[in-house]
ZAPANU-776745 format. One record per residue (C-alpha): residue number from 0; x, y, z. Coordinates in steps of 0.05 Angstrom, whole numbers. Example, Ala and Ser with C-alpha at 12.3 -4.5 7.8 and 13.67 -1.06 7.14 Angstrom:
BEGIN
<0; <246; -90; 156>>,
<1; <273; -21; 143>>,
This chain:
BEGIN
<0; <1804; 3307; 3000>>,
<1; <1788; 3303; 3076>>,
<2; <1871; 3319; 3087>>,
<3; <1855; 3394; 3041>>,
<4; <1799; 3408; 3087>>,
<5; <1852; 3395; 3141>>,
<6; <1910; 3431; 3121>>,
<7; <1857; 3488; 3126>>,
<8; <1856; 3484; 3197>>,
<9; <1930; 3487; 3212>>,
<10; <1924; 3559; 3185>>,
<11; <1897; 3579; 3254>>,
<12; <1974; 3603; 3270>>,
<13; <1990; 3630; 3203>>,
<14; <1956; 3704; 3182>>,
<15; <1935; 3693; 3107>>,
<16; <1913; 3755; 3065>>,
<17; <1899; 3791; 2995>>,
<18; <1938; 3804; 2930>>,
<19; <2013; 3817; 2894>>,
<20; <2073; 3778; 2896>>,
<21; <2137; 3811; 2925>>,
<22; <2195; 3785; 2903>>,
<23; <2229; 3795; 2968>>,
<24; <2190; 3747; 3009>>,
<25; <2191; 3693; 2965>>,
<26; <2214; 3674; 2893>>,
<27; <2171; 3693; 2835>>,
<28; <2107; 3632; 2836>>,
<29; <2056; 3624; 2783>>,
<30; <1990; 3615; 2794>>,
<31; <1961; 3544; 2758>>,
<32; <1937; 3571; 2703>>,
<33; <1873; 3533; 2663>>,
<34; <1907; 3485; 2606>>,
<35; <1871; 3501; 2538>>,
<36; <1902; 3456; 2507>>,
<37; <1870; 3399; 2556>>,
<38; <1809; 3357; 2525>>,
<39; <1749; 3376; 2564>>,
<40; <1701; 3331; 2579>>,
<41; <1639; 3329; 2613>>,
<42; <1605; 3271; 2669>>,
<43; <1564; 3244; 2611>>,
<44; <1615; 3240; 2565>>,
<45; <1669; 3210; 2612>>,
<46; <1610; 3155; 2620>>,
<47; <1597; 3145; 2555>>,
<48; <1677; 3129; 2542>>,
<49; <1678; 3076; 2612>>,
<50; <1621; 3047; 2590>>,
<51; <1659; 3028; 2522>>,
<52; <1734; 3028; 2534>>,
<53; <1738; 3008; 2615>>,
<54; <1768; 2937; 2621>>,
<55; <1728; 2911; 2671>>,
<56; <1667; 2931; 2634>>,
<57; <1701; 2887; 2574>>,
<58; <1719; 2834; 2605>>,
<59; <1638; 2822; 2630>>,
<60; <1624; 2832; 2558>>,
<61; <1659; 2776; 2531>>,
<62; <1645; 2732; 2588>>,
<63; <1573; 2739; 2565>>,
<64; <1592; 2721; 2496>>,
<65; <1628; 2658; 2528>>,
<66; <1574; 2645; 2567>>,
<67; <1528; 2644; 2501>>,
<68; <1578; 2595; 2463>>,
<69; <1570; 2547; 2519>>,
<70; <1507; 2550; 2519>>,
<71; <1493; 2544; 2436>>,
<72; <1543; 2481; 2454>>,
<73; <1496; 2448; 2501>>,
<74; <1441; 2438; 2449>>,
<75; <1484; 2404; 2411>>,
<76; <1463; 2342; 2466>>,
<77; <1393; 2344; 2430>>,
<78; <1416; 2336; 2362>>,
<79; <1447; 2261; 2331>>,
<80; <1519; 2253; 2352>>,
<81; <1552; 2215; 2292>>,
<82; <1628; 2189; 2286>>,
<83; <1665; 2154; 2232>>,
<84; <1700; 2089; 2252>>,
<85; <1754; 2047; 2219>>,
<86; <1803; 1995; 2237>>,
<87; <1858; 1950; 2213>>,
<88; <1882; 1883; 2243>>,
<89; <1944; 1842; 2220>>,
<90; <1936; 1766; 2249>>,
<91; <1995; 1742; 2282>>,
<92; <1973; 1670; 2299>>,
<93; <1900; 1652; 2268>>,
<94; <1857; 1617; 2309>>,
<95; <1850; 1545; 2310>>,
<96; <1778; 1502; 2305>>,
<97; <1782; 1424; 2317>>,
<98; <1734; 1382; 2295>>,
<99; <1720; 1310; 2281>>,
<100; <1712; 1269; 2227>>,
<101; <1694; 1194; 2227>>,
<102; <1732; 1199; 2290>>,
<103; <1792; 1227; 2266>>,
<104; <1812; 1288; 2305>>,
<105; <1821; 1345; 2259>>,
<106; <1849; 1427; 2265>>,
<107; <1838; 1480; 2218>>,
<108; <1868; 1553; 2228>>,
<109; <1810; 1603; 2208>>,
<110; <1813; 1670; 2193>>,
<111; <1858; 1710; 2142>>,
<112; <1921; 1756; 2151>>,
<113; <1886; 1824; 2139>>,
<114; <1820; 1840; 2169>>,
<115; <1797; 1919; 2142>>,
<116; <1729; 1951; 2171>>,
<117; <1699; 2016; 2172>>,
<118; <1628; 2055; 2180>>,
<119; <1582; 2107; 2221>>,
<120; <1560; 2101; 2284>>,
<121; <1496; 2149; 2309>>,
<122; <1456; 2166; 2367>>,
<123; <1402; 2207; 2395>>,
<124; <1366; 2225; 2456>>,
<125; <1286; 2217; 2451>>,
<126; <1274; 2215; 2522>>,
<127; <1318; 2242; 2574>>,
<128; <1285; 2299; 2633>>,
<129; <1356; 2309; 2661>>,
<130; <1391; 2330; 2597>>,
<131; <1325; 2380; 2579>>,
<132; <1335; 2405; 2643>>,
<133; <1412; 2411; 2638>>,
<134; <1396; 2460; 2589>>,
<135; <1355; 2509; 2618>>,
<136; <1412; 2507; 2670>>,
<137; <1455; 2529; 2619>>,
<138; <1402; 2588; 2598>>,
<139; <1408; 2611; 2668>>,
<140; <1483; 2619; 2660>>,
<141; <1479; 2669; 2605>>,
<142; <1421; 2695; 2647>>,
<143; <1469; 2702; 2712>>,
<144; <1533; 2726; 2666>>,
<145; <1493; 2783; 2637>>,
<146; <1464; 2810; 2705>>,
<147; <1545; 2806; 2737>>,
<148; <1562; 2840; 2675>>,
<149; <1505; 2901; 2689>>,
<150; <1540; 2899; 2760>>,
<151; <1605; 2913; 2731>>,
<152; <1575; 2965; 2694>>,
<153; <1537; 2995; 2758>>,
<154; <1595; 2988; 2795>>,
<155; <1635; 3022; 2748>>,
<156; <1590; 3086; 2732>>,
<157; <1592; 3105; 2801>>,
<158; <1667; 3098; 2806>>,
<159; <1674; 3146; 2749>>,
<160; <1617; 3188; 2774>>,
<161; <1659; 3201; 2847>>,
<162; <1722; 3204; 2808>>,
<163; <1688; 3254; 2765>>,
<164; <1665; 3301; 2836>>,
<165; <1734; 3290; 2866>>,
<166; <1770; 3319; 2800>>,
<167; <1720; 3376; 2811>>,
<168; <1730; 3381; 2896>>,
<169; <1809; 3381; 2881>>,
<170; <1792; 3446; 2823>>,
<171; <1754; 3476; 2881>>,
<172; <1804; 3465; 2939>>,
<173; <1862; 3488; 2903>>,
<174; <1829; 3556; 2878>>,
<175; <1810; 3568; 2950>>,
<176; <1886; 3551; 2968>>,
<177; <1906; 3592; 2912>>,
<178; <1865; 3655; 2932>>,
<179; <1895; 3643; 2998>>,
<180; <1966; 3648; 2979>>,
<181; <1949; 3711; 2930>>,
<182; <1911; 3746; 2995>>,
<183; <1984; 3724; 3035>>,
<184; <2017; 3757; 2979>>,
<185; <1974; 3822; 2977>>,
<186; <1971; 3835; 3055>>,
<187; <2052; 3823; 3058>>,
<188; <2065; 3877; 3009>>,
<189; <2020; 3915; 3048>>,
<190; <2053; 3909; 3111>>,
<191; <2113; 3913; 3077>>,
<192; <2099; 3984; 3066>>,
<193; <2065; 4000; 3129>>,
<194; <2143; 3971; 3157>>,
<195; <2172; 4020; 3113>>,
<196; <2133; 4081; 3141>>,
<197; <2142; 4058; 3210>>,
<198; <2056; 4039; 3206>>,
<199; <2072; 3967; 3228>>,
<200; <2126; 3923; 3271>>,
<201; <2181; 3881; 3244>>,
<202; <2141; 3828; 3280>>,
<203; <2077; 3840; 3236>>,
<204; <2121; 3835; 3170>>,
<205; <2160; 3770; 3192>>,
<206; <2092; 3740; 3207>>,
<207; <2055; 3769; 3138>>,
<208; <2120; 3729; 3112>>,
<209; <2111; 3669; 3139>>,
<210; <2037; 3670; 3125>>,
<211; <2061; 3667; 3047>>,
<212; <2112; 3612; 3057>>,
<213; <2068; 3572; 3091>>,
<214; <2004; 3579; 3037>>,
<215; <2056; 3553; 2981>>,
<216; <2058; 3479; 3002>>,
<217; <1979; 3485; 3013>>,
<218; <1975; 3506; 2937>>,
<219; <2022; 3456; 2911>>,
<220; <1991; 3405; 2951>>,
<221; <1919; 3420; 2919>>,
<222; <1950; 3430; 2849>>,
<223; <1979; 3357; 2866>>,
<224; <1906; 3325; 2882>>,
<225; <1883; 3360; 2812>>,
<226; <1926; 3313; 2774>>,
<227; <1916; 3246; 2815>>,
<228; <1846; 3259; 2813>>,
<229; <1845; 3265; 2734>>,
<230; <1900; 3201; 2729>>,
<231; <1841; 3163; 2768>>,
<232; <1797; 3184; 2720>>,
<233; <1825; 3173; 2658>>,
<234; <1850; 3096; 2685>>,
<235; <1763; 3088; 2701>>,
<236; <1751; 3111; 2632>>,
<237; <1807; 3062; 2604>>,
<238; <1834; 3113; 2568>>,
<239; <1918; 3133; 2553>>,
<240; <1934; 3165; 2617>>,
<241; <1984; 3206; 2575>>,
<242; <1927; 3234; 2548>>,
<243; <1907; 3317; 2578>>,
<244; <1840; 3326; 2597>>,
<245; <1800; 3366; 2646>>,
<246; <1727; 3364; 2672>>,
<247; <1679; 3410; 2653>>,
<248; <1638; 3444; 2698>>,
<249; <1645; 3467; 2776>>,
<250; <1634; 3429; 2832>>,
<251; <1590; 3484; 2862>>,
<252; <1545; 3480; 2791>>,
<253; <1517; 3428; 2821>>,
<254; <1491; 3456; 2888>>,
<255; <1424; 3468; 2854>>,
<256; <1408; 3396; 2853>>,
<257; <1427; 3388; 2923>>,
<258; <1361; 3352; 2946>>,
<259; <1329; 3282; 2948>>,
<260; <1271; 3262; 2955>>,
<261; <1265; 3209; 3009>>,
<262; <1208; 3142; 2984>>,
<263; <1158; 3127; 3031>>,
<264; <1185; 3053; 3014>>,
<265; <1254; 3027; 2990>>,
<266; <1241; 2991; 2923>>,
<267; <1310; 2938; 2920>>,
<268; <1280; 2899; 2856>>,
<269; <1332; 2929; 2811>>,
<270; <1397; 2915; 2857>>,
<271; <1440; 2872; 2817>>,
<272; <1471; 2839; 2878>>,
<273; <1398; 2808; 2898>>,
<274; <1388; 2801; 2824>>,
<275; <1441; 2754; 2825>>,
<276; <1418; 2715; 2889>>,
<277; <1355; 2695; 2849>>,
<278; <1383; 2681; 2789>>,
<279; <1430; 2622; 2832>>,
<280; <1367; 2603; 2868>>,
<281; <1334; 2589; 2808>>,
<282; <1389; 2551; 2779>>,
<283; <1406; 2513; 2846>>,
<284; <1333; 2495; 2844>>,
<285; <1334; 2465; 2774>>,
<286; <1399; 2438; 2789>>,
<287; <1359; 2395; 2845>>,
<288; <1306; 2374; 2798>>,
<289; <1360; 2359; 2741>>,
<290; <1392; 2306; 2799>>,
<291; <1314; 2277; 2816>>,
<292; <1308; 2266; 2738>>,
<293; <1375; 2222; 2736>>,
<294; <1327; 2173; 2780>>,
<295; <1285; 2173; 2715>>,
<296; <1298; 2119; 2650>>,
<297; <1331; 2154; 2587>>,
<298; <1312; 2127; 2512>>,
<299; <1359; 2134; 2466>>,
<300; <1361; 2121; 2380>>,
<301; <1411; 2087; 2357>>,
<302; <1444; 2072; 2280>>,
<303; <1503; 2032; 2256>>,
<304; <1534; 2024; 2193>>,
<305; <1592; 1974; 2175>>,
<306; <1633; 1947; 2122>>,
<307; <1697; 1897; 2129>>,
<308; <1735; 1854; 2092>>,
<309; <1782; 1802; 2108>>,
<310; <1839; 1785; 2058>>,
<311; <1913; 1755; 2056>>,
<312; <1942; 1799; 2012>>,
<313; <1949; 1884; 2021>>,
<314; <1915; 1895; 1952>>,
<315; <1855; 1939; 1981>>,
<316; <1833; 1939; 1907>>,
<317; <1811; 1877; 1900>>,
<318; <1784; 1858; 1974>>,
<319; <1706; 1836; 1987>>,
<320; <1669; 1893; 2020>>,
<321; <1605; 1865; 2057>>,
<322; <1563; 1915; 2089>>,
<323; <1525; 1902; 2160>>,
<324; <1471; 1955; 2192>>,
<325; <1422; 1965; 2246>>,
<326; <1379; 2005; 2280>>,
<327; <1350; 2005; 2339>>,
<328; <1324; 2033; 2403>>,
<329; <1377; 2035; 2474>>,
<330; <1329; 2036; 2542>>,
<331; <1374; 2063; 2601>>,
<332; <1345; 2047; 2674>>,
<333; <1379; 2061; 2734>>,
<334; <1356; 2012; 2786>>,
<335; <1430; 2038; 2842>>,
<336; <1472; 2079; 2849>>,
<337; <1498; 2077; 2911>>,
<338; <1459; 2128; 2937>>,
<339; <1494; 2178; 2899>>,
<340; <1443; 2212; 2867>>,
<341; <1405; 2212; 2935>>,
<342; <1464; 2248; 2972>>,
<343; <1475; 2300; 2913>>,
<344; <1395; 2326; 2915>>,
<345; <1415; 2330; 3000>>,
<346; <1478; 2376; 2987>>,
<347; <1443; 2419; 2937>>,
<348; <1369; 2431; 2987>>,
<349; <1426; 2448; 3034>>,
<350; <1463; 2505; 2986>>,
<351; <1403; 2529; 2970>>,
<352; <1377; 2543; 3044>>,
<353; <1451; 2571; 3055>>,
<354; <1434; 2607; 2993>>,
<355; <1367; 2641; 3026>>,
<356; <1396; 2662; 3089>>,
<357; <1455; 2694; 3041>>,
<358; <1398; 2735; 3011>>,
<359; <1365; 2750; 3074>>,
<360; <1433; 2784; 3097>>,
<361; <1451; 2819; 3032>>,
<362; <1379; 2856; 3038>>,
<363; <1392; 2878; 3107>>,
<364; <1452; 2903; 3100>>,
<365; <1427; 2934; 3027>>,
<366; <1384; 2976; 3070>>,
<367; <1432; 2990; 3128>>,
<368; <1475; 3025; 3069>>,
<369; <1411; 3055; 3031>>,
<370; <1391; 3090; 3101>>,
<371; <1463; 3109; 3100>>,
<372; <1471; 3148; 3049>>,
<373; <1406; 3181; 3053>>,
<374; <1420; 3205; 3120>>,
<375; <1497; 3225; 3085>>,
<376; <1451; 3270; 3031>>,
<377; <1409; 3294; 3083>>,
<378; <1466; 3317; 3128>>,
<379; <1504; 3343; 3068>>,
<380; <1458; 3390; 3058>>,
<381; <1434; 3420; 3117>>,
<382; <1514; 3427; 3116>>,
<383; <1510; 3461; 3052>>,
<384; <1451; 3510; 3072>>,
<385; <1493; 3532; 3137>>,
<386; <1556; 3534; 3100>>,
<387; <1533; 3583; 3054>>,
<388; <1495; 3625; 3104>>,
<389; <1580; 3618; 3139>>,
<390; <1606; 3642; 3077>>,
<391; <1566; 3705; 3063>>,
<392; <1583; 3731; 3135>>,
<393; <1661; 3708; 3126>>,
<394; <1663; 3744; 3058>>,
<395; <1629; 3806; 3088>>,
<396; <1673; 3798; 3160>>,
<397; <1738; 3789; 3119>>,
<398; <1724; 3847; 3069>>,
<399; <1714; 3895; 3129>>,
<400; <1783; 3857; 3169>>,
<401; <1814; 3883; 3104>>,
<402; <1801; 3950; 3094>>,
<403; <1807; 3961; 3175>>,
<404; <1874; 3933; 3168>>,
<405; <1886; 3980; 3113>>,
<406; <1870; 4040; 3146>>,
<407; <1903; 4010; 3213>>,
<408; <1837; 4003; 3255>>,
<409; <1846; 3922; 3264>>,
<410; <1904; 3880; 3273>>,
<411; <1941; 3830; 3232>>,
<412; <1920; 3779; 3283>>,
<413; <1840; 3808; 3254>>,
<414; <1864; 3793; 3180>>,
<415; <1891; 3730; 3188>>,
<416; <1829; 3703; 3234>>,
<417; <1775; 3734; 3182>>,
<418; <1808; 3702; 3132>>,
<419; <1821; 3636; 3172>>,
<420; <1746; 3640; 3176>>,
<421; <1731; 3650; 3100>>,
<422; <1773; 3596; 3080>>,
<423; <1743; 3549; 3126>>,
<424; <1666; 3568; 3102>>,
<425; <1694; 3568; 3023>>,
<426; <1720; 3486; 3038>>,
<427; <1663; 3471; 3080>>,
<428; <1613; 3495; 3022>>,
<429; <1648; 3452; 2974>>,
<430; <1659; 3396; 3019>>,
<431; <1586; 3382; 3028>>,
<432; <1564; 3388; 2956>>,
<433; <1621; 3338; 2949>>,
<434; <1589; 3289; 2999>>,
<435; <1524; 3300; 2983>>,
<436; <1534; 3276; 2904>>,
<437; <1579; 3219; 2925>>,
<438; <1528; 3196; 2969>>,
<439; <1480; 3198; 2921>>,
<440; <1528; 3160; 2869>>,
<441; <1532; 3101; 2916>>,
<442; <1455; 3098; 2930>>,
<443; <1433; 3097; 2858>>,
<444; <1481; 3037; 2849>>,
<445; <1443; 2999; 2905>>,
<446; <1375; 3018; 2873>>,
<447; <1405; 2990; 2809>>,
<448; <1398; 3061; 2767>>,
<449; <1389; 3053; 2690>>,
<450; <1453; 3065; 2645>>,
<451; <1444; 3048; 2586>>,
<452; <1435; 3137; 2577>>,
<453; <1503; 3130; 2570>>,
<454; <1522; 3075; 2532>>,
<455; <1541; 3080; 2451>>,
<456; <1508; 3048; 2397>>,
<457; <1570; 3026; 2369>>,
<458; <1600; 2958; 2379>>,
<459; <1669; 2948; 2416>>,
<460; <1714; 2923; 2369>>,
């Protein structure tokens, strides 16, 4: 957009003016006419549709859903973990016993050919502080998925919401262009006929000509910022970019809300990027006491549940089942490790100051960019004010320019500087509503503004 507000500049050598088309400067143009047939949406509604179809916003979505799987999963730790067992062993070479008998040395192979067994096996935790605190760890996840998630979804309303002004800057730049080339047009047929009755030099008309060849690429160039503008749209809203839309409204429409008022204090609580910095303080925190708890002894229940039978023959029918089962209670103490534990609750006191002074940083330079764009807003529109004041003289100073010129009391030279001037106050109007509402895009992401306005009650499929 800041190029447009350029190319207006480079008109300084070029005398622009007011309406016609003659077919003898230049071939016959069109004007960009407005598309009915385009599917007009307004800000809201081009939120609504990101906050559904964008696939950023989906892909947070189901990592929160992941997130929740994982941690229904880690429950399962709490619960008795049985598994079915079963074996078969074919004896090569039984084993031998020796024994004696009134001193006669004798050996006698043992065992049979076949040995079948099979049962359940279970086990549960009664006491264990590490695995209880494993899974709060995992509550935090979900906890930390959904806030990155609202991020996303922060992040991506205020992409939409500047793609939404720039759509409407490019509408407003290109009708300034546009009246631009149709003044060129005008004040060349003009001087066309003050050439004709000897009222103006062939040097006036070649320059009234030039003035319209050079306010085509201008147009064209605008026109061309219309349609990237709308393609960045549509790819925020993660819709076809086939499809034809257009925004609704004018840029200048929302002039009226062009104030903010400044807090007396700079509330951060609802930035998701410090929201975030808690949530992995927290967890790194119970991640520490989760390693002091492995220190601590573990009980555990345990069940078991065999049957075997040992046989010659592979007639299952007819083999001896004999059952065996017990219960009982498994005591787990660690006494060393190595020091590993030790080392491990180091590392993580170490993350977790690393983690603080991260924090500390992210808030200062939150508040470098809050003061930022406030001072942006507050520049845009004492920008805005002046511009206007600009315009109303450059609208009166060109209409006079004009009918001078008409009459032959000013100069082309008058013209094309009066209307130099108009175009200049027309982009700079637009320009700071422009930079005033992206501005204030970018600061209600930092103070974490509400969505959910905007979000649909249905589910994504």
């Amino acid at each position: 957009m800041i190029n447009l507000i350029i190319l207006a500049f480079t008109l300084a050598a070029v005398e622009p003016f007011e309406a016609a088309s003659p077919a003898a400067v230049l071939p016959q143009t069109d004007t960009v006419a407005a598309d009915t047939s385009a599917t007009v949406i307004t800000l809201e509604k081009a939120l609504e549709i990101a906050l559904s179809g964008n696939a950023t916003v989906r892909v947070a979505d189901k990592e929160i859903e992941a997130k929740g799987y994982a941690r229904k999963g880690s429950y399962a730790a709490l619960f008795p973990q049985v598994a079915a067992t079963g074996s078969f062993n074919r004896t090569i070479k039984k084993q031998v016993m020796t024994m004696d008998f009134g001193g006669v040395s004798q050996s006698i192979e043992v065992g049979r050919w076949n040995t079948v067994s099979g049962g359940l096996s279970a086990s549960m935790p009664l006491v264990n502080a590490q695995l209880w605190k494993s899974l709060q760890i995992t509550g935090e996840d979900v906890e930390l998925a959904v806030e990155k998630a609202r991020s996303s979804k922060l992040q991506m309303v205020t992409q939409v919401k500047q793609a939404y002004y720039s759509a409407l800057l490019a509408k407003e730049v290109h009708k300034v262009y546009e009246s631009v080339y149709e003044n060129a047009v005008a004040n060349c047929e003009l001087t066309e006929k003050k050439y004709n009755s000897s009222k103006a030099s062939e040097l006036d008309l070649t320059r009234a000509k030039t003035a319209v060849a050079n306010a085509v690429p201008n147009m064209y160039d605008s026109e061309n910022a219309i349609t990237l503008s709308l393609w960045q749209l549509k790819a925020l809203m993660g819709v076809d970019l086939s499809l034809n839309i257009d925004v609704a409204d004018s840029l200048l429409a929302y002039s009226e809300g062009l104030s903010y008022m400044v807090p007396d204090s700079v509330d951060l609580s609802g930035n998701s990027a410090l929201r975030q910095l808690e949530l992995q303080a927290e967890e790194l925190s119970n991640s520490i006491k989760a390693q002091i708890y492995a220190n601590l002894p573990t009980l555990s229940a345990t069940f078991s549940y065999q049957v075997n039978a040992m046989e010659n023959e592979l007639n299952f029918s007819e083999y001896q089942w004999h059952p065996y089962a017990v219960v009982g209670l498994s005591l787990n103490i660690p006494i060393f490790t190595g020091g590993r534990n030790y080392h491990s609750i180091k590392q993580a006191k170490v993350q977790q100051q690393q983690l603080s002074l991260q924090r500390e940083e992210a808030e200062r330079n939150l508040r470098v960019g809050i003061m930022s764009s406030l001072n942006t807003m507050d520049m845009a529109g004492k920008s805005y004010a002046s511009a206007v004041e600009a315009l109303e003289s450059a609208g009166k100073a060109y209409d006079i320019a004009s009918k001078s010129y008409e009459v032959g009391r000013s100069t082309l030279t008058d013209l094309g500087d009066a209307q130099l001037a108009l175009t200049q106050a027309q982009l700079t109007v637009s320009q700071a509503v422009f930079n005033f509402l992206n501005a204030k895009a970018s600061l209600e992401q930092t103070l974490g503004e509400d969505y959910s306005m905007y979000e649909t009650n249905t589910e994504n499929e």
